[in-house]
C-alpha positions in Angstrom: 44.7 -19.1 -88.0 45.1 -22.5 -88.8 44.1 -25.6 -87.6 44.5 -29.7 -87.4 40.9 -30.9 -86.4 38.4 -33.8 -86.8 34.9 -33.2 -87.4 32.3 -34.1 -84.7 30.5 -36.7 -87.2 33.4 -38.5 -88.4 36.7 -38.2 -85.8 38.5 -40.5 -87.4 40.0 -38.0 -90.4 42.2 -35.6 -89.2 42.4 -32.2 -91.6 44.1 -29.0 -91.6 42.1 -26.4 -92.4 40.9 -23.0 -91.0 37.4 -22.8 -88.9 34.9 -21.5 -91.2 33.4 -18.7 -88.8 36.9 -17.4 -88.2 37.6 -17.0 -91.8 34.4 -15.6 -92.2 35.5 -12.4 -90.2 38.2 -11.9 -92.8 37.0 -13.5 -96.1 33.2 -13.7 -95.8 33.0 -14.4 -99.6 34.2 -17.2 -99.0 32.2 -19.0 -96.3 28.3 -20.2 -97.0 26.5 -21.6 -93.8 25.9 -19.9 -90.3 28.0 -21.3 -87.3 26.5 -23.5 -85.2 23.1 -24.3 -87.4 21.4 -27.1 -87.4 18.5 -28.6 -89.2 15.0 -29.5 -88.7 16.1 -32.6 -87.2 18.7 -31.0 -84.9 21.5 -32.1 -87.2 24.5 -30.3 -87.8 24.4 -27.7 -91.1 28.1 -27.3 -91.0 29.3 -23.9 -92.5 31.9 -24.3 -95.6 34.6 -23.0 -97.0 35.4 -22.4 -100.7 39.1 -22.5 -100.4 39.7 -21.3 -103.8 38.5 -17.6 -102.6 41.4 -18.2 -100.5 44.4 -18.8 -102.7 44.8 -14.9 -104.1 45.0 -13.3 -100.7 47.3 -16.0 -99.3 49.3 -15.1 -103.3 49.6 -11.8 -102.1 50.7 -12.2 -98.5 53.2 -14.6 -99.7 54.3 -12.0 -102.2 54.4 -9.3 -100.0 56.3 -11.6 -97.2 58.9 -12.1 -99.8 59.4 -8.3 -100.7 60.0 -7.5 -97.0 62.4 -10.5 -96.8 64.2 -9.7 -99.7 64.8 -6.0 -98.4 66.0 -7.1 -94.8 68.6 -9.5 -97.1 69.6 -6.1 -99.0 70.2 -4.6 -95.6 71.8 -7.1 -94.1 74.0 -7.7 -97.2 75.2 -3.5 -97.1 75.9 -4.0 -93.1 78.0 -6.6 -93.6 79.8 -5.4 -96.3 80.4 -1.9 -94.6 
């Protein structure tokens, strides 16, 4: 799922993005950190996300999206017609 968020030590940039231990349910390859660490210090450790690990599977939804579409156009197309 995507998001629009700010992170907690600089709220003034807004991103879009996807929360890192969400994505790491579905794409853990992609995701390095744990959620909620924190150092020695108590600072955050934020977790990360490689994006690029993301870009084939969203390829292949997109691709798969438009095969379906393109078949309900087909069928549509043949009901109007008859």
């Amino acid at each position: 799922k995507p998001y629009r968020f700010n992170f907690k030590n600089d709220t003034s940039v807004t991103l879009d993005g996807f929360y890192a231990h969400e994505a790491s349910e579905v794409v853990p390859e992609a995701v390095v950190g744990t959620k909620d660490a924190v150092d020695a210090e108590g600072n955050i450790d934020a977790q990360g996300i490689d994006q690029s690990k993301l870009v084939p599977l969203l390829t292949a939804a997109l691709q798969e999206a438009i095969a379906k579409i393109e078949v309900l156009e087909t069928k549509v197309a043949a009901l109007e017609a008859g």
